[in-house]
N, CA, C and O atoms as a printed pandas DataFrame, in Angstrom:
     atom_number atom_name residue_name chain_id  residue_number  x_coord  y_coord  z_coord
0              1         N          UNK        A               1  143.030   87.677 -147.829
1              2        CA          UNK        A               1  143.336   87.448 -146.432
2              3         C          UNK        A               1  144.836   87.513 -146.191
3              4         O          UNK        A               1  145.415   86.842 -145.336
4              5         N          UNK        A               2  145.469   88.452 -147.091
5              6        CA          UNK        A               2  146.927   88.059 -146.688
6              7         C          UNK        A               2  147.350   89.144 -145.682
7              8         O          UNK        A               2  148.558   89.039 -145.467
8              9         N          UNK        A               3  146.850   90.034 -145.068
9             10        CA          UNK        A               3  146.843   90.643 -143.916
10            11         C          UNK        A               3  146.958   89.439 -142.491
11            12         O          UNK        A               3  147.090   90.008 -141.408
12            13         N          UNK        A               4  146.924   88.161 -142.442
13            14        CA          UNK        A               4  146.575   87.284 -141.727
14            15         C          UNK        A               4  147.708   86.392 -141.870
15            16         O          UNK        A               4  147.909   85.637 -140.918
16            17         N          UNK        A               5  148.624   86.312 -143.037
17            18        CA          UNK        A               5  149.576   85.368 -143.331
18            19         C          UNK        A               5  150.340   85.096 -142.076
19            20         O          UNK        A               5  150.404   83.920 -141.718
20            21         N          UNK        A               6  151.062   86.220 -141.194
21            22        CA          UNK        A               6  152.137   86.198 -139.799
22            23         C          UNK        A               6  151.686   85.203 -138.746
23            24         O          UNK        A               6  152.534   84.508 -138.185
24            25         N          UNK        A               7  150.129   85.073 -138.382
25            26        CA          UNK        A               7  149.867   83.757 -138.344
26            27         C          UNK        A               7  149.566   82.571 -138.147
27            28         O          UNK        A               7  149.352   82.019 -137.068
28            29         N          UNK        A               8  149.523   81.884 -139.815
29            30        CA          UNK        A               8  149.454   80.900 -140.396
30            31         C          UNK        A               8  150.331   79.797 -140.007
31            32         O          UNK        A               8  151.498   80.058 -140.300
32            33         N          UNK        A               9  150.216   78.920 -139.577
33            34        CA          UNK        A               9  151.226   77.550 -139.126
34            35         C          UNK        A               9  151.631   78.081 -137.101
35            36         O          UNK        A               9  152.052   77.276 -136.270
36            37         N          UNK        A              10  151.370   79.390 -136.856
37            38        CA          UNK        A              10  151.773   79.744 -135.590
38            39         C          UNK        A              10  151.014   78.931 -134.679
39            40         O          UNK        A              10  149.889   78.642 -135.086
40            41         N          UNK        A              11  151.519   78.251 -132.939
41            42        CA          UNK        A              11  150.607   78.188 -132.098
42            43         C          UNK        A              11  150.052   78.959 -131.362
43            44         O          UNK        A              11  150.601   79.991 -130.976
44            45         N          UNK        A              12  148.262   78.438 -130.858
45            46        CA          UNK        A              12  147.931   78.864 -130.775
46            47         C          UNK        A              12  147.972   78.707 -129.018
47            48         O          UNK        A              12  147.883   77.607 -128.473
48            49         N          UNK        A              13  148.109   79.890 -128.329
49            50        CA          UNK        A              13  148.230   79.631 -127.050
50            51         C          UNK        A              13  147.002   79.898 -126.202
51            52         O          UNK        A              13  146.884   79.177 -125.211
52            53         N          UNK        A              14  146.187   80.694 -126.394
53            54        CA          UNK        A              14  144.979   81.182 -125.250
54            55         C          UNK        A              14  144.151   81.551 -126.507
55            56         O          UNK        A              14  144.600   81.496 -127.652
56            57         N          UNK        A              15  142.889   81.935 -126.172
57            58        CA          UNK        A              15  141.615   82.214 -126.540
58            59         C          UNK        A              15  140.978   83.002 -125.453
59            60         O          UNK        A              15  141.219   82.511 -124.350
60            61         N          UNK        A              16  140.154   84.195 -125.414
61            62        CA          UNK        A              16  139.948   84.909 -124.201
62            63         C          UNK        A              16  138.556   85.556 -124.911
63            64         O          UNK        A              16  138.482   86.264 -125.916
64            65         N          UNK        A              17  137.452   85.046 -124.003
65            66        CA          UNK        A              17  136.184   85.563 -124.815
66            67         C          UNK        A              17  135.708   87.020 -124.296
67            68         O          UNK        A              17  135.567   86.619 -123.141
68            69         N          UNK        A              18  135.430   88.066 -124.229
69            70        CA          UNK        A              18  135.355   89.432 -124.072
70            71         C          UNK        A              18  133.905   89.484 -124.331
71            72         O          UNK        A              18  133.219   88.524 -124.681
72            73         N          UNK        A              19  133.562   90.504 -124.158
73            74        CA          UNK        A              19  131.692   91.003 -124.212
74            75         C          UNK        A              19  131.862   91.096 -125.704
75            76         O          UNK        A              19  132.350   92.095 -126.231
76            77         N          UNK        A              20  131.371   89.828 -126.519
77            78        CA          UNK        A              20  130.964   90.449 -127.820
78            79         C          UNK        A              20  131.989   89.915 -128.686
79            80         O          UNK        A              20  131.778   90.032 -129.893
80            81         N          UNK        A              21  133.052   89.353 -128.316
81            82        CA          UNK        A              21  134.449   89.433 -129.390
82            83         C          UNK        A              21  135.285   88.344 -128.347
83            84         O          UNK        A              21  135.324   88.292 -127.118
84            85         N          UNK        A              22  136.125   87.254 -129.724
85            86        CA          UNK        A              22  136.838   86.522 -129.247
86            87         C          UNK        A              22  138.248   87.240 -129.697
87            88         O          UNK        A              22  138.307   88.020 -130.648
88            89         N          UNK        A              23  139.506   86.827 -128.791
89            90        CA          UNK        A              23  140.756   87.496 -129.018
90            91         C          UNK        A              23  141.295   86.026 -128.958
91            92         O          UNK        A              23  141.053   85.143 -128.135
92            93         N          UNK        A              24  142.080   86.019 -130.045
93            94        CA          UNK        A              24  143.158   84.572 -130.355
94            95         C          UNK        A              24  144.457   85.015 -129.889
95            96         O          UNK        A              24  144.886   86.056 -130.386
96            97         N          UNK        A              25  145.184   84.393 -128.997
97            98        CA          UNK        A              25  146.419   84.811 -128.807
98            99         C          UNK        A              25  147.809   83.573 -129.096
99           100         O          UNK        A              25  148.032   82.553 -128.443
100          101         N          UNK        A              26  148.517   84.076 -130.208
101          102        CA          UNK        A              26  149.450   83.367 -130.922
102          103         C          UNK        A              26  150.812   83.452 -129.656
103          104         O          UNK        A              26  151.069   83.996 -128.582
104          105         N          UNK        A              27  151.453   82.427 -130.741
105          106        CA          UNK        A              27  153.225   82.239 -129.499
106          107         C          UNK        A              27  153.426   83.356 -129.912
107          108         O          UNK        A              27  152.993   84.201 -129.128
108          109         N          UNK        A              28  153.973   83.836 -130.953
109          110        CA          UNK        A              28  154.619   85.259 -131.608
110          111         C          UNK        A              28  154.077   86.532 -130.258
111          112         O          UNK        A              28  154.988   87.187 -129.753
112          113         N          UNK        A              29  152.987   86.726 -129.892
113          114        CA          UNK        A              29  152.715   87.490 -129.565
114          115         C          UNK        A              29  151.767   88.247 -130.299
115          116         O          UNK        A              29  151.332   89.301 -129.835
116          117         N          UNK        A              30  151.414   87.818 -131.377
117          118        CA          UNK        A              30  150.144   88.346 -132.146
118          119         C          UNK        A              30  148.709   87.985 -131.530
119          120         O          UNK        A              30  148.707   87.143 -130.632
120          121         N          UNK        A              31  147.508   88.535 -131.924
121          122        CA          UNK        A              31  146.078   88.505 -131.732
122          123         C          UNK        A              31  145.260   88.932 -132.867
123          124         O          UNK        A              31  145.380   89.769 -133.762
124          125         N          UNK        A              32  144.546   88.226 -132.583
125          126        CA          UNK        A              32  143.256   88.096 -133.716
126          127         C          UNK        A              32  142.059   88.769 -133.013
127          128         O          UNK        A              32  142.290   89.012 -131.829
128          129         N          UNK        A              33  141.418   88.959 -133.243
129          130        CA          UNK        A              33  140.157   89.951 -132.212
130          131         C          UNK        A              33  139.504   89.438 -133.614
131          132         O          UNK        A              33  139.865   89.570 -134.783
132          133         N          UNK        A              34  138.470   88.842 -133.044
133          134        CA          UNK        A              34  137.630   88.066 -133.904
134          135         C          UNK        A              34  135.655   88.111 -133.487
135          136         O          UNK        A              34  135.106   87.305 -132.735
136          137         N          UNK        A              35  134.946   89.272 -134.225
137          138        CA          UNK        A              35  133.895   89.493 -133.631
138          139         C          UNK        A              35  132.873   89.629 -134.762
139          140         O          UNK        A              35  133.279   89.834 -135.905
140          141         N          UNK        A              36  131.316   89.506 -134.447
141          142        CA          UNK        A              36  130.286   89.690 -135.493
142          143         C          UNK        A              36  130.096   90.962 -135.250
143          144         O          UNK        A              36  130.262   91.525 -134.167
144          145         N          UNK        A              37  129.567   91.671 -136.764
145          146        CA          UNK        A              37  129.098   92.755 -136.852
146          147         C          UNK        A              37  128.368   92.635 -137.945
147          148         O          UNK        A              37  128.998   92.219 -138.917
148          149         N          UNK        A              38  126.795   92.954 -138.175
149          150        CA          UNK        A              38  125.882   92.616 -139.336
150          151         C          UNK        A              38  125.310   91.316 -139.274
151          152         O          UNK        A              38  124.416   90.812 -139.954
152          153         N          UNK        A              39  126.049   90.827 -138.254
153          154        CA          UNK        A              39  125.927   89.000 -138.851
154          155         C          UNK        A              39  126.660   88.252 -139.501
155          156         O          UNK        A              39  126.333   87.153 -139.950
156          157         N          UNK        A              40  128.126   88.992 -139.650
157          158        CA          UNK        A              40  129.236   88.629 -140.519
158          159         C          UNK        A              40  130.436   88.270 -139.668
159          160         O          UNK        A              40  130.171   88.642 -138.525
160          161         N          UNK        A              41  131.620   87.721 -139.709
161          162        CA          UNK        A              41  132.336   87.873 -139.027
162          163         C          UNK        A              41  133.497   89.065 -139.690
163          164         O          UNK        A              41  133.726   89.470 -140.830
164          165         N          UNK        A              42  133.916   89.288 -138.683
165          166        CA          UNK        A              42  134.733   90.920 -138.482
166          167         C          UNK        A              42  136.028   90.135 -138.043
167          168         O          UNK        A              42  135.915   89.179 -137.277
168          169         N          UNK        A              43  137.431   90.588 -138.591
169          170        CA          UNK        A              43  138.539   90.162 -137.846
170          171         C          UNK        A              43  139.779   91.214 -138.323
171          172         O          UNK        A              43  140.148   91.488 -139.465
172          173         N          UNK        A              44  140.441   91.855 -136.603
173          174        CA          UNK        A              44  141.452   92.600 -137.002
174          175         C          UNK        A              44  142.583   91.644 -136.487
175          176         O          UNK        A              44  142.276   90.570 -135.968
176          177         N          UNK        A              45  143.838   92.016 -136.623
177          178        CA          UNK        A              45  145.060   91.833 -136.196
178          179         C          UNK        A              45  146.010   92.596 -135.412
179          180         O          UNK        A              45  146.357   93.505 -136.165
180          181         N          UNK        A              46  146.528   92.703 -134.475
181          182        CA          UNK        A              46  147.391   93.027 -133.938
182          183         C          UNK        A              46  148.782   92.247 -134.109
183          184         O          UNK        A              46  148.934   91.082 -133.743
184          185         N          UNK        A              47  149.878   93.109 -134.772
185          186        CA          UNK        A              47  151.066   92.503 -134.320
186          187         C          UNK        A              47  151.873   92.404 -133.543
187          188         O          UNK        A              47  151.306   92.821 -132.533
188          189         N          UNK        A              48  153.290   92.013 -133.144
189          190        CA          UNK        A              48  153.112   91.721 -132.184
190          191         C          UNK        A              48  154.230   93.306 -131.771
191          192         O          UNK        A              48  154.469   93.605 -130.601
């Protein structure tokens, strides 16, 4: 998971639920897009 380290300890400012997929939105300006696929969870990153 070290694709995910940038981050770790960051706050977290909004959460925004979308058809299907949650998006985490950090102070930095980063996002997490956080969704099932298979029945698994799926998570990309955007920096910022």
């Amino acid at each position: 998971m070290g694709k995910f380290d940038g981050i770790k300890g960051q706050e977290l400012l909004d959460v925004e639920e979308n058809s299907g997929e949650l998006t985490l939105i950090f102070k930095d300006n980063r996002y997490l897009f956080v969704k099932v696929v298979d029945g698994k969870l799926s998570c990309d990153s955007v920096p910022e």
